[in-house]
TORMARDREN-565583 format. One line per 4 residues: number of its first residue (from 1); their letters; for each residue x negated, y negated, z of N, C-alpha, C. Coordinates in steps of 0.1 Angstrom, whole numbers, plus 2048, in hexadecimal, padded with zeros to 3 digits. Layout:
N
NUM> a> X:Y:Z:X:Y:Z:X:Y:Z | ...
//
This chain:
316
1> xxxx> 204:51C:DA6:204:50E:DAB:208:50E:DBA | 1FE:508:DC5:204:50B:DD1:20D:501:DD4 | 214:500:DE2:21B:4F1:DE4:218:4E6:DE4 | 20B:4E6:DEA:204:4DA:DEA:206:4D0:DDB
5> xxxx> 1FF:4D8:DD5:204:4D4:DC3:20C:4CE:DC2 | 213:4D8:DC0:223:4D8:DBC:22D:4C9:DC3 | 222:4C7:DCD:22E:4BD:DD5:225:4B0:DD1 | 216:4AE:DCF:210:4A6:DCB:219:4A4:DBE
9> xxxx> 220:4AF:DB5:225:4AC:DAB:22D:4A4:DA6 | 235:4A6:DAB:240:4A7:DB2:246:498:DB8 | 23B:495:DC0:23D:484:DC4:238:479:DB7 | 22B:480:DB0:229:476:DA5:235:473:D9B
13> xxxx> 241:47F:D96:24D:480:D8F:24E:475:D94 | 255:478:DA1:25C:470:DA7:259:45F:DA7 | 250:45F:DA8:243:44C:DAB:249:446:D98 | 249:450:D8D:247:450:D82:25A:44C:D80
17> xxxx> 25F:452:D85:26C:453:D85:275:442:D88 | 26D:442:D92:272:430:D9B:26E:428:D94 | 261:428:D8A:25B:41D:D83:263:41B:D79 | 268:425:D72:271:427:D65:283:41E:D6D
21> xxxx> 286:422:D76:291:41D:D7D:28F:412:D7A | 285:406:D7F:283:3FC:D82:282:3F3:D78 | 277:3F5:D6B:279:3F7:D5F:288:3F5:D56 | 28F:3FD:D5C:299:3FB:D51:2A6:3F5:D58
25> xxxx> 2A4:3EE:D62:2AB:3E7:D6B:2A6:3D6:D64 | 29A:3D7:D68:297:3CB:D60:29D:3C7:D53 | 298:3D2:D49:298:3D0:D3A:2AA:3D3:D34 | 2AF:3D9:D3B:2BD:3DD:D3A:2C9:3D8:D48
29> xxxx> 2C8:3D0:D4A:2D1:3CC:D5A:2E0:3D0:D59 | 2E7:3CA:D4D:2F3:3D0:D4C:2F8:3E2:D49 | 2EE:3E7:D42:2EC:3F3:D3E:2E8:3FC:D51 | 2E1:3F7:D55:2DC:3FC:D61:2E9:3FB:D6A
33> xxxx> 2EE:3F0:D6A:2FB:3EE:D73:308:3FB:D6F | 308:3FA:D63:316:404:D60:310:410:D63 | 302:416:D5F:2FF:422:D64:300:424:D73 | 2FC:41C:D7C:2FE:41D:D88:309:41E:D8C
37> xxxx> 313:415:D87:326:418:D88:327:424:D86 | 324:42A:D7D:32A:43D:D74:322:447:D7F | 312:43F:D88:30E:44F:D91:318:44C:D9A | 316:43F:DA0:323:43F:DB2:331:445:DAD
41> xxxx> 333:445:DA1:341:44A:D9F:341:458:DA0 | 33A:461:D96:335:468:D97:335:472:DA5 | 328:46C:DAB:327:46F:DB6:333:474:DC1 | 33A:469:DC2:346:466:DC6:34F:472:DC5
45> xxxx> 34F:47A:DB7:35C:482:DB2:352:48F:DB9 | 346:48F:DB7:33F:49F:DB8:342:49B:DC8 | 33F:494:DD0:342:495:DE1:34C:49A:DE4 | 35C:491:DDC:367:497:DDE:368:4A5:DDE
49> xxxx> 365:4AA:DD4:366:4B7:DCF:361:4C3:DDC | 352:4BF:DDE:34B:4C6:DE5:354:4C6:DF7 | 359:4BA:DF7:361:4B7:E06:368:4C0:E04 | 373:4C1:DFA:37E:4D0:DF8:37B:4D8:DFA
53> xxxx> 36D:4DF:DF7:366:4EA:DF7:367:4F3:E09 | 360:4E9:E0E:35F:4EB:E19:368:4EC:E25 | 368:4F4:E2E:372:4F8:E37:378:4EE:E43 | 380:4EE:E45:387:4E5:E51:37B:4E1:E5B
57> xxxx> 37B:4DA:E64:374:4DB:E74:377:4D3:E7B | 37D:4D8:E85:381:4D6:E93:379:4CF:E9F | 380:4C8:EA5:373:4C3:EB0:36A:4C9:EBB | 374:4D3:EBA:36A:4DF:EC2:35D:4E2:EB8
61> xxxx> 35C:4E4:EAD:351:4EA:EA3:349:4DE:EA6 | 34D:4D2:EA2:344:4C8:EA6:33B:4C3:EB3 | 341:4C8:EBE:33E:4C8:EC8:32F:4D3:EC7 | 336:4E0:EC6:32F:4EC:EC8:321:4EE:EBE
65> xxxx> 322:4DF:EB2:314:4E0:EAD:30B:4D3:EB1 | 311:4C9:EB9:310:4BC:EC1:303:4C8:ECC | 307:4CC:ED3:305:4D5:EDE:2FD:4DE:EDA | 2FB:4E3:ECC:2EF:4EA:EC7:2E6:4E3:EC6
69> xxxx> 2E4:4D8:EBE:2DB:4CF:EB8:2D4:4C8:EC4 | 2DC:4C6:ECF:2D0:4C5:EDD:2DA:4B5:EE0 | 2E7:4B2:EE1:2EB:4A7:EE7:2F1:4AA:EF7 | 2ED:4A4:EFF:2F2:4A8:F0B:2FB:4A1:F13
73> xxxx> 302:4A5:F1E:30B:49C:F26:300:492:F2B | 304:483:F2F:2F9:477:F35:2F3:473:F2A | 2F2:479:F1C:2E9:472:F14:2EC:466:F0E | 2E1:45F:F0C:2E4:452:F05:2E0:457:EF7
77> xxxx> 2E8:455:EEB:2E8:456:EDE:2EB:44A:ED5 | 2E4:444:ECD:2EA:43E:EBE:2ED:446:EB0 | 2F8:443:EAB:2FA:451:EA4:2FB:448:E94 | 2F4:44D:E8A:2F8:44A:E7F:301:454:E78
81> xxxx> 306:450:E6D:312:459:E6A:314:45C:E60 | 31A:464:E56:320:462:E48:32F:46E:E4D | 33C:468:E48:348:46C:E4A:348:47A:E41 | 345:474:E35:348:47E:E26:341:48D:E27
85> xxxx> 333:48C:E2E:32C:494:E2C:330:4A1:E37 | 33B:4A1:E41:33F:4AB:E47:345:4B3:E40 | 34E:4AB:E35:35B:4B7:E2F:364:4B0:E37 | 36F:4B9:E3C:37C:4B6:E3C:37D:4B8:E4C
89> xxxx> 380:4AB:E56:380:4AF:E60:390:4AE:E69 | 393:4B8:E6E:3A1:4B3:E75:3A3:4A9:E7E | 3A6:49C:E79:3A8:490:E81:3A1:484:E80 | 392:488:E72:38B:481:E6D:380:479:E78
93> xxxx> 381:46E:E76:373:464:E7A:374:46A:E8C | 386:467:E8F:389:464:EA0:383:472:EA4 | 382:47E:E9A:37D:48A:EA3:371:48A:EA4 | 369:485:E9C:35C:485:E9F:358:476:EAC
97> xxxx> 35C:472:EAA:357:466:EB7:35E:46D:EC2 | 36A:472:EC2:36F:47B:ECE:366:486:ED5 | 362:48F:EC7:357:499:ECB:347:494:ED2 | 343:488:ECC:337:483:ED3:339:47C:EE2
101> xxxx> 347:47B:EE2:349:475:EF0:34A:480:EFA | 351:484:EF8:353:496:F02:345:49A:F04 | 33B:4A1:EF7:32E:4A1:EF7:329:49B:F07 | 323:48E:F00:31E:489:F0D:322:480:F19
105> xxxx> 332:482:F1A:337:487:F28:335:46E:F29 | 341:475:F37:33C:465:F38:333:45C:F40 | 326:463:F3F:31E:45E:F47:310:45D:F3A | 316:461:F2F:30F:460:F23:312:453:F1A
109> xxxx> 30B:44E:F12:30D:43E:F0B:30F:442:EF9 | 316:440:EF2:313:442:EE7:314:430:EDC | 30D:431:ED8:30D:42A:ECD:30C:427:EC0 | 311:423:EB8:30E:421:EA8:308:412:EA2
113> xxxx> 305:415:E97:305:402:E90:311:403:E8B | 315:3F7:E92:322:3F1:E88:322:3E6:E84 | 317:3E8:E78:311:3DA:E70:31C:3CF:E66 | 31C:3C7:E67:327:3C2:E61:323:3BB:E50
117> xxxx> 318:3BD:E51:314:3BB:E42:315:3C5:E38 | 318:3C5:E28:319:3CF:E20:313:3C5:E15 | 305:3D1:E10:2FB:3C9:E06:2F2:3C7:E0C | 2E8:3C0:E06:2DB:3C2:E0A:2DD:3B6:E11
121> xxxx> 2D3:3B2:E1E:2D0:3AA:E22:2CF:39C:E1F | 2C7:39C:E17:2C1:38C:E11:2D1:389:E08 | 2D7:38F:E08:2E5:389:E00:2ED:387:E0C | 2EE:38E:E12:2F8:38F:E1F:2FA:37F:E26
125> xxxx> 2EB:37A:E2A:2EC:370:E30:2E8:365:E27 | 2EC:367:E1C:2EF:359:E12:2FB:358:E10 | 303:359:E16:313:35C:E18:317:354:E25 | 31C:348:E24:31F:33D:E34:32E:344:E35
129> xxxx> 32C:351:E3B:338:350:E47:336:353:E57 | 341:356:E5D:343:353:E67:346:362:E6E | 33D:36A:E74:33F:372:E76:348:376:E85 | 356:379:E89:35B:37D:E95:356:388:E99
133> xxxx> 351:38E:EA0:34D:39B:EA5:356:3A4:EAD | 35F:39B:EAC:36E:3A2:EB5:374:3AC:EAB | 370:3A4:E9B:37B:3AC:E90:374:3B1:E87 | 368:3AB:E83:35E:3B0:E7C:35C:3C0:E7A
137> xxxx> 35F:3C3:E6B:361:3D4:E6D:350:3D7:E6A | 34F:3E5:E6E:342:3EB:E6A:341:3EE:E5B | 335:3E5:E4F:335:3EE:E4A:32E:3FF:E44 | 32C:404:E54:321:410:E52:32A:41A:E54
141> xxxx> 333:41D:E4F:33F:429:E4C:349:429:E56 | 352:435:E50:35F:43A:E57:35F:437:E67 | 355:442:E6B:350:444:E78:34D:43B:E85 | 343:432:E7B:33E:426:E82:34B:41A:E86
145> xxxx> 351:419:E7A:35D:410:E7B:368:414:E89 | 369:421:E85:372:424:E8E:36F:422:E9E | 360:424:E9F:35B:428:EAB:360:416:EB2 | 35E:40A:EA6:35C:3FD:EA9:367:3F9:EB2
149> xxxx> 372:402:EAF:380:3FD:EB4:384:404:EBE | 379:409:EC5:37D:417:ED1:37F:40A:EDA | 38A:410:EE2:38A:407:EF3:37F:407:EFB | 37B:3FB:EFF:370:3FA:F08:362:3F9:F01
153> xxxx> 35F:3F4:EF8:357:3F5:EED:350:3EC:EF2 | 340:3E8:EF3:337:3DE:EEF:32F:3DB:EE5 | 331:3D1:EDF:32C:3D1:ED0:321:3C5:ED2 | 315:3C1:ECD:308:3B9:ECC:310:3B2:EC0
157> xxxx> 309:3A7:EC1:30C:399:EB6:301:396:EAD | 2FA:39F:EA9:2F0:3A0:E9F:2F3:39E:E90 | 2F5:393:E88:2FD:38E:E7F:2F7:39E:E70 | 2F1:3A2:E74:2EB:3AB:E67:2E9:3BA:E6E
161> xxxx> 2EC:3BC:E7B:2E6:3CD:E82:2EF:3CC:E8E | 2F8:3C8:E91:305:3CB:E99:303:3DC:EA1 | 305:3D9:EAC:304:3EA:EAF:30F:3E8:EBA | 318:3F3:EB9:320:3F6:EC4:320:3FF:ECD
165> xxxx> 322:3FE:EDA:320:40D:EE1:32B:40B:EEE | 32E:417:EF4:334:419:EF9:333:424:F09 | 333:421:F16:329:428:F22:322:422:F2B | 31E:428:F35:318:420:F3E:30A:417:F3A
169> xxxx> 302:41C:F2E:2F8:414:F27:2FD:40A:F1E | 306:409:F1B:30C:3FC:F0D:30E:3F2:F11 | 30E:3EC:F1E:30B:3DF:F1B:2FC:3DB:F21 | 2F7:3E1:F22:2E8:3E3:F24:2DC:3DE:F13
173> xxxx> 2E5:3EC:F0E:2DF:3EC:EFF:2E1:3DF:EF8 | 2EF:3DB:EF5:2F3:3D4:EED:2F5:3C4:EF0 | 2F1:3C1:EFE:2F3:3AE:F08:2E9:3A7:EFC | 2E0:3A9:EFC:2D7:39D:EF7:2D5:39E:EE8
177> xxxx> 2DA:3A7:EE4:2D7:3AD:ED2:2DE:3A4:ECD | 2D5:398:EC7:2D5:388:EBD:2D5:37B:EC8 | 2CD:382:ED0:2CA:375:ED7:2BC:36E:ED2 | 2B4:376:ECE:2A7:375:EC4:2A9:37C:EB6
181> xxxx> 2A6:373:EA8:2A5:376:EA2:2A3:386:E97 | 299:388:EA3:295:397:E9E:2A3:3A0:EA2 | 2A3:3A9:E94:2AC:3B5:E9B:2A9:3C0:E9F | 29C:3C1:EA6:295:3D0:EA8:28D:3D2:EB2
185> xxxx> 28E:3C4:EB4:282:3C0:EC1:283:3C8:ED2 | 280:3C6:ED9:284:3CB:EE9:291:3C3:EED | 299:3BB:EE4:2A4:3B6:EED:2AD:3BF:EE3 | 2AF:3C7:EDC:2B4:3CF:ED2:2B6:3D8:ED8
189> xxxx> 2C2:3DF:ED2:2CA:3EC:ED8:2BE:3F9:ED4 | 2B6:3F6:EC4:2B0:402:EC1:2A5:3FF:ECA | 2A0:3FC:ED0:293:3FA:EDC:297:401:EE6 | 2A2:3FC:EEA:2A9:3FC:EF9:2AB:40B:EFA
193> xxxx> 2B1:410:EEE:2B2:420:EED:2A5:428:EEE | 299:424:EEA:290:427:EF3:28A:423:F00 | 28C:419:F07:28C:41B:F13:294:41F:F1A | 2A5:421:F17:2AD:42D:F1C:2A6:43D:F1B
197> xxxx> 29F:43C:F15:29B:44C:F10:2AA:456:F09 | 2A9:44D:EFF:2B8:450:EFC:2B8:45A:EED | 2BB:45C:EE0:2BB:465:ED9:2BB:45B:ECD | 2BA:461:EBE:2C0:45D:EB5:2C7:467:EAE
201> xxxx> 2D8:469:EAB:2DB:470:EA2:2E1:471:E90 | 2DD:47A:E89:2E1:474:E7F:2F1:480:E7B | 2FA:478:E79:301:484:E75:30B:483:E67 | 302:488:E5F:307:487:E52:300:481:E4A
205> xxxx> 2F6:478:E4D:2ED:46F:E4C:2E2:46F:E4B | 2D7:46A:E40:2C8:46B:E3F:2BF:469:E4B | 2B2:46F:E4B:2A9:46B:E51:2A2:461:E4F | 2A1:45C:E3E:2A0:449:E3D:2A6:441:E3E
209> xxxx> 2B8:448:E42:2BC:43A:E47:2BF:435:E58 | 2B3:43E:E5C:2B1:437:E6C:2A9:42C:E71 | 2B5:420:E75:2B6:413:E76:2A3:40F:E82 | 2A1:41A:E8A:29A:418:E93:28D:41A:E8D
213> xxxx> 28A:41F:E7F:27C:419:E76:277:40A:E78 | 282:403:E7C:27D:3F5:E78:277:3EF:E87 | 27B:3F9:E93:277:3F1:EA2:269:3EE:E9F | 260:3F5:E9A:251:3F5:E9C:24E:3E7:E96
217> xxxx> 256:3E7:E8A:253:3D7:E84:252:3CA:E8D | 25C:3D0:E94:25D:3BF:E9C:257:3C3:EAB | 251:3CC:EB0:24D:3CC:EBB:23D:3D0:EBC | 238:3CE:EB3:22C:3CF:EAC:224:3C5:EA9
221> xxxx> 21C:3BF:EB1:216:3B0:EA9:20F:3B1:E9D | 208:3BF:E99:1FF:3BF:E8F:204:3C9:E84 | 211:3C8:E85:217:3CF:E7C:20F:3CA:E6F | 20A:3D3:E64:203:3CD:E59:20E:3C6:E4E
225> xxxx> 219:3C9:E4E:21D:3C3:E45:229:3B9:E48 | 229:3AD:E42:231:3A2:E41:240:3A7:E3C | 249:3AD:E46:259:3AE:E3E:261:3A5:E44 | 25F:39B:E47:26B:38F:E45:265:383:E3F
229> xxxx> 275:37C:E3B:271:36C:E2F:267:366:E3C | 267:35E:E36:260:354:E43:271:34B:E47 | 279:344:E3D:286:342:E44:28D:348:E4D | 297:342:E58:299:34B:E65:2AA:344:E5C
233> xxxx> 2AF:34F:E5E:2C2:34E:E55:2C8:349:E63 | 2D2:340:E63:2E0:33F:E6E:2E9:33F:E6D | 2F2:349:E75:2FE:34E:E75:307:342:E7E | 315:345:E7C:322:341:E82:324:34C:E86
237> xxxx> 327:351:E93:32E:35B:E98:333:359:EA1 | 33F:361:EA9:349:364:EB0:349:370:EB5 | 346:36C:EC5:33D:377:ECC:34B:382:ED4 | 347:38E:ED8:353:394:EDD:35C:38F:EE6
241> xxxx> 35A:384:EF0:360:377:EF9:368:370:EF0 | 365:370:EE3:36B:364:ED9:364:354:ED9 | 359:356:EE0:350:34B:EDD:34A:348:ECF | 347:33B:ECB:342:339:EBF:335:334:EC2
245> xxxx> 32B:339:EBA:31F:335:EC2:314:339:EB3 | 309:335:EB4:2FE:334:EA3:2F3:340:EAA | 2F0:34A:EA1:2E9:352:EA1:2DD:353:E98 | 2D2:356:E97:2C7:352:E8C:2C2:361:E8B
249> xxxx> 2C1:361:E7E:2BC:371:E7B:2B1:373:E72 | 2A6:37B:E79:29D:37B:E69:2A0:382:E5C | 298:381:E53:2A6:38A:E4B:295:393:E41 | 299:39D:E3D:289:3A5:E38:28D:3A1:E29
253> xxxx> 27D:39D:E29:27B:39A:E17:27F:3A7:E10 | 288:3A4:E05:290:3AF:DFD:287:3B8:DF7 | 27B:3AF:DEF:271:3B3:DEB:264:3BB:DF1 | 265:3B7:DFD:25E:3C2:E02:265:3D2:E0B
257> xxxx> 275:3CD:E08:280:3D9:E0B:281:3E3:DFF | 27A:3DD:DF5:27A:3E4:DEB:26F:3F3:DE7 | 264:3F0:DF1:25C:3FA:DF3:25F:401:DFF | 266:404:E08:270:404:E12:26F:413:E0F
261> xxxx> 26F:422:E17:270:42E:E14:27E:432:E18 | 289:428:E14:299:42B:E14:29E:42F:E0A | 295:437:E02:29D:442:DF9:28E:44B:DF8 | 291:457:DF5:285:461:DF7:277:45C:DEF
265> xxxx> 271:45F:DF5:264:458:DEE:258:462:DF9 | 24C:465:DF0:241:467:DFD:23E:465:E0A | 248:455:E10:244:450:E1B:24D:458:E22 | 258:45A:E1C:265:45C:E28:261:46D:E27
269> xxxx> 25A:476:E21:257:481:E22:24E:484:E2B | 247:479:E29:23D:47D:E32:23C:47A:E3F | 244:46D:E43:24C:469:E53:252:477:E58 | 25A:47E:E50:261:48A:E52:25C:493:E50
273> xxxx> 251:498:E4D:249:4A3:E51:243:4A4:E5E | 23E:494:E5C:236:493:E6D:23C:497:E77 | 24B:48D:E77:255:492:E86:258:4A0:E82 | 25E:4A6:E7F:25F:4B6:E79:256:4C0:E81
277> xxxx> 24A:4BE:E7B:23B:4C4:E7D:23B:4C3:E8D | 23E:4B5:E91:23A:4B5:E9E:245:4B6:EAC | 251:4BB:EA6:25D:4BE:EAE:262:4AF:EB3 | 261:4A8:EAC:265:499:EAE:279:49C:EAC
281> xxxx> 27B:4A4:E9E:288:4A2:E9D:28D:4AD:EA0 | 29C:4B1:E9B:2A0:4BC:E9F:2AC:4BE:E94 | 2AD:4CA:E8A:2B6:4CA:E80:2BE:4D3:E85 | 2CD:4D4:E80:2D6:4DF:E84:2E3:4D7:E7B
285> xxxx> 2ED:4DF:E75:2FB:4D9:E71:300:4D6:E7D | 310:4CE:E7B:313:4C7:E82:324:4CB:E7B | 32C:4D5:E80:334:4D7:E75:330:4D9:E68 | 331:4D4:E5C:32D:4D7:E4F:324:4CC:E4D
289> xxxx> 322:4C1:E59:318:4B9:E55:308:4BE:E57 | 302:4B4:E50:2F4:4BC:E52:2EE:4AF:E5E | 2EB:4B6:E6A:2E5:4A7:E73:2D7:4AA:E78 | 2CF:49D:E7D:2C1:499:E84:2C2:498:E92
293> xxxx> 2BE:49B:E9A:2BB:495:EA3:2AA:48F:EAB | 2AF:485:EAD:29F:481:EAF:29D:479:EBD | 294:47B:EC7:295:474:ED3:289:467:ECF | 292:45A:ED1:28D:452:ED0:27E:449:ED0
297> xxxx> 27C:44D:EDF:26F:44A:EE1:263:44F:EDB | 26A:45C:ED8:261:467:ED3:25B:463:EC4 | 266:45A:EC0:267:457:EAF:262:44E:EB1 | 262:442:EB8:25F:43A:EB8:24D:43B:EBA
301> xxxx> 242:442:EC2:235:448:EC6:236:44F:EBB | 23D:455:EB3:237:45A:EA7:232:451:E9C | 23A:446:E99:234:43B:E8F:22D:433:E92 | 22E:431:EA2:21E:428:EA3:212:430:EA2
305> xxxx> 212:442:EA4:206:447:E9D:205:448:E93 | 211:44A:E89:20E:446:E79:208:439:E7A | 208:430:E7C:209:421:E76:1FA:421:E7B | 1F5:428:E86:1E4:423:E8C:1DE:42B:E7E
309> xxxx> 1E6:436:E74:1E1:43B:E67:1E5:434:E5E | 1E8:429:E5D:1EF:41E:E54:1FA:425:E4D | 1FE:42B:E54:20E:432:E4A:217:42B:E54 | 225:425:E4A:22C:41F:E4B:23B:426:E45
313> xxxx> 245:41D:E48:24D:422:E38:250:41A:E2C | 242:412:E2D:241:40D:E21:239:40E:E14 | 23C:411:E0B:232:415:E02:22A:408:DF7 | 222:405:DFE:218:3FB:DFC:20A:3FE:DF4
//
């Protein structure tokens, strides 16, 4: 059997696999819930385990695979993150935001999302509170949180995609991010990061869960497919000044988030073959993490020539 095959196989399992998921979500909801409780638990204990496994690392190691993977002094970076997936670091979250700072020197910008929503969207903002942006933690990990509370911070007031950064580009990136509805648009930090000619990194972190898939949606008139309600949601918020002021957000239909290539599926394989194939990204550990790096623009010119092939990351 060649690979070809084998991976045509391979993905049908898998198509056959999701339908069965779905299926017994329906037909079983409480049964589906506790099983879901016992994998994150699960999960949870084999991570732990696997974190012991693994050897110390120091901010120098982190640095010295920062500096492999192709991050430079001056660069502008958004960095997604996962804490767990290093192993065991000496000094935790602060040495990794320490290490990316040194990295790219202070004439470099880094940024993260420090989204303040946890859950899916369409639930998020059926919830009337009042969001302070002053205190409002991140909920997109250890890293990200930490980074929220560094001195000198600029943080966007985007009631659902929050991004904080920090450098001579951060308040560039982050001034108008929820001044229009859209979160992805050209007044958006993930835009802006391409016209910085700036990077995306992942460290620890999937290559489906990079936030900047969604720029093309909103800066696209003929994007083919419809992913937001037609309702525009309004927030209460309290901006880094301590102003109170109403923000309006679109918010993406759940149900078409549901075909979404945010968990492995053929689309997200094949988005990642493309950049891959075409030196769009760039793979290397990161300490014990496994990390991406991707130059923005670059990613960005790669999905508008998927999408003139009607590939998306949506499976439609």
């Amino acid at each position: 059997m060649n690979k070809k095959c084998l991976q045509t196989g391979l993905r049908r399992r898998w198509g056959c696999m999701l339908k069965i998921k779905g299926y017994l979500r329906e037909i079983f909801p409480s049964l589906y819930k506790k099983a879901r409780r016992w994998k994150k638990k699960r999960d949870i204990t084999r991570a732990i385990e696997q974190k012991k496994m693994k050897p110390v690392v120091n901010k120098q190691q982190l640095k010295d695979g920062l500096i492999t993977i192709g991050l430079k002094e001056g660069t502008v970076v958004l960095v997604h993150s996962g804490l767990s997936q290093f192993g065991p670091i000496k000094g935790g979250a602060k040495t990794v935001v320490e290490a990316l700072l040194e990295t790219i020197g202070p004439e470099g910008t880094l940024a993260m999302p420090a989204y303040p929503m946890g859950g899916k969207m369409s639930e998020w903002v059926k919830e009337k509170r009042v969001i302070d942006f002053r205190t409002a933690p991140s909920k997109m990990g250890a890293i990200s949180e930490y980074f929220r509370s560094y001195p000198g911070i600029k943080r966007s007031i985007h009631p659902t995609h929050s991004v904080c950064a920090l450098g001579p580009k951060a308040e560039y990136l982050v001034k108008d991010h929820g001044m229009t509805p859209n979160a992805f648009d050209k007044t958006s930090p993930f835009y802006r990061l391409i016209e910085c000619e700036g990077n995306i990194l992942h460290l620890g972190s999937a290559f489906r869960q990079t936030t900047s898939f969604h720029v093309i949606e909103d800066i696209c008139e003929k994007f083919p497919i419809k992913v937001y309600w037609d309702n525009i949601a309004t927030f209460e918020i309290i901006d880094m000044q301590g102003n109170k002021r109403s923000v309006q957000v679109k918010v993406h239909d759940p149900q078409i988030g549901k075909k979404r290539g945010d968990v492995r599926s053929k689309k997200h394989d094949e988005i990642f073959e493309y950049c891959r194939n075409r030196g769009v990204l760039k793979e290397a550990p990161v300490g014990n993490a496994p990390a991406l790096l991707l130059p923005a623009k670059k990613f960005e010119e790669s999905l508008e020539t998927l999408l003139e092939n009607n590939i998306t990351i949506y499976e439609l």
